[in-house]
Phi, psi and omega in degrees: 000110169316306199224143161287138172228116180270346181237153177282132164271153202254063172293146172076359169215040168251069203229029171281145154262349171287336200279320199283334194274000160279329167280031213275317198262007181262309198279337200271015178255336158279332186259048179335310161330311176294323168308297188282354150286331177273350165283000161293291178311289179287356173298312213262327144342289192310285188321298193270001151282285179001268154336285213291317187315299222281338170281026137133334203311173178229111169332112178213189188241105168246200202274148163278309176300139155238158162248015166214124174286120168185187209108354193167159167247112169153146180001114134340155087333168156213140169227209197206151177224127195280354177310334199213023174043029211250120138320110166233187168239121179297151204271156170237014144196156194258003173336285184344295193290327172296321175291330176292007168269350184264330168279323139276009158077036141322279175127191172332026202302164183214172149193161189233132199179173227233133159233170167216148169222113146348018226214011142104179165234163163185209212269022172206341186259154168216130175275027131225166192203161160276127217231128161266123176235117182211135164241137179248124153294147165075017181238159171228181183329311190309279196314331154291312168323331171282327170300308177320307190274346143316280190311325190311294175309313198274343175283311173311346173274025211227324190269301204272324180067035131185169188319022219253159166205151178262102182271174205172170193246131184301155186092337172225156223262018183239138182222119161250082177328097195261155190265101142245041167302339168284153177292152187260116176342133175231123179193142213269159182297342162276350180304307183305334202275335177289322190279352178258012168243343140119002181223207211245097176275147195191160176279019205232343192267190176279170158328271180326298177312322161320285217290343192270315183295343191255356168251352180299309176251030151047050149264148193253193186185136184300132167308329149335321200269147219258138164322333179284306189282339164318281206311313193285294182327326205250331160277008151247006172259340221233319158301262172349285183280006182232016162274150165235295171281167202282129154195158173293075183299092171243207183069025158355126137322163197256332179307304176269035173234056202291332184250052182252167173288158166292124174284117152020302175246346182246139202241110156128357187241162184226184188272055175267177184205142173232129173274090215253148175211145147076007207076015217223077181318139189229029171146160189221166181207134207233158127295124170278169222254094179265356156296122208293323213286284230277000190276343173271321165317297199286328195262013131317286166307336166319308151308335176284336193271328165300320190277325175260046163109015181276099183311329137304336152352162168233149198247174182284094192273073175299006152289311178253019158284311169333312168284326149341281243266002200262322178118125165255099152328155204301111168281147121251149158250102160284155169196138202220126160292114193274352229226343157306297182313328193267306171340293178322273178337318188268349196039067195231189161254158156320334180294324175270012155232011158260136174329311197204069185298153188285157195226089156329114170312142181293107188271000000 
């Protein structure tokens, strides 16, 4: 006898899903599928350090506590540290540090590391997750973009042993393993929204014309939101979500980037890219933002919207203006949602590639 066993394992009849994900070392002895998605899931882990090592990046770790939430828009956690009688917060992205890491001619960097977000769970969110963060100096969006589909690729020879991924249309349950050995489309978001609403979208247009297509096509969008966040509403629904093959959605409104650069030739717009496969962002990528002046400007406003109650806001981090103002050379950064990527791969929800998906607790 290996183990004493007090419970009957339930082949064939563990098939509830809150029971298997309460039951977790139960469901992956019944369920063998669920093993080989997390052994997927580090395979295709092993491939993007592998990568990220052999170009030069240097690995590194930053704090989870914070006392200022930012790096991104969206929810905290908040906890308390009684030592010091102090607020912090878990962190929801490591952007700030890394980059102040960058600024201390650290050089290239990466992480791989845990974020949270307040925002509840479902069949793509966990309110933690695994986050890939990487800045290369002397690089821009362009030169990430190319790395991304680099790392993509070396992870699918990693699962698949070639270039291949399973696409499907969002919302359906087919997959087809497809060739994405060929460069990946690149192409900017008023272009895609002209061409799925049929008439000429530009960063020039208005406000009204924004809010009458979103009502035209029975999106909804907050009284709060700007043309710019308008805009992004409209292109994830009407864009986004109706991509299939892996492509770059770049070119931004600048309202919903704060900390990103201003692009080079378009004026109201900055230089990011969002990476959609399957209908699904998989990743995002900035020119960053090395002006110390207007990076204070934008994380002002930012700040005025946490104080009049946007929970999401980002608040003002004078450590890492500080370090701006210390001088940042031209960045790109990136970040690929790992636990999306493993998603892809496994042709799953999110539940089938974590070890231990979060459970609304038992009252």
């Amino acid at each position: 006898m290996a183990a004493k066993c007090l419970h009957p394992i339930p082949y064939g009849a563990l098939n509830d899903p809150e029971a298997r994900i309460r039951k977790r070392s139960t469901d992956l002895l019944v369920h063998p599928q669920q093993l080989e998605n997390l052994r997927m899931r580090s395979s295709l882990i092993t491939a993007i350090r592998r990568t990220l090592d052999d170009a030069g990046f240097t690995e590194v770790e930053t704090p989870i506590l914070n006392t200022i939430h930012g790096g991104a828009s969206a929810r905290p956690f908040k906890t308390f540290i009684n030592a010091y009688g102090a607020d912090l917060t878990l962190r929801i992205a490591p952007e700030l540090y890394l980059k102040r890491l960058v600024v201390g001619g650290l050089g290239a960097v990466y992480e791989l590391g845990r974020d949270f977000r307040n925002e509840g769970a479902d069949a793509t969110h966990n309110p933690e997750f695994t986050v890939l963060e990487a800045y290369k100096p002397y690089a821009d969006y362009t030169v990430m973009r190319k790395l991304t589909e680099t790392l993509i690729k070396n992870a699918a020879r990693a699962v698949y042993g070639s270039e291949v991924l399973p696409l499907g249309e969002k919302g359906s349950t087919e997959r087809t393993l497809t060739d994405v050995s060929g460069e990946w489309r690149a192409v900017s978001v008023c272009e895609a929204l002209s061409r799925a609403l049929g008439r000429d979208i530009s960063s020039e247009t208005d406000f009204e014309t924004l809010l009458e297509l979103t009502h035209e096509h029975q999106i909804h969008v907050r009284d709060d939101m700007g043309a710019g966040a308008i805009l992004e509403e409209l292109y994830g629904e009407l864009v986004e979500a109706k991509t299939v093959f892996p492509t770059f959605y770049t070119d931004f409104p600048v309202e919903t980037s704060p900390l990103a650069g201003a692009h080079r030739s378009k004026p109201h717009l900055v230089e990011r890219w969002d990476l959609v496969i399957n209908g699904m962002e998989m990743g995002t990528a900035y020119s960053e933002m090395t002006d110390a002046l207007e990076q204070r400007r934008r994380l002002t406003e930012q700040s005025l919207k946490a104080a009049a109650g946007d929970p999401e806001a980002m608040q003002i981090d004078e450590d890492f203006l500080y370090a701006l103002e210390t001088g940042l050379v031209p960045t790109g950064g990136l970040g690929i949602g790992i636990d999306r990527l493993a998603m892809l791969m496994a042709q799953t929800q999110i539940r089938g590639v974590l070890s231990f998906p979060f459970v609304k607790p038992v009252k």
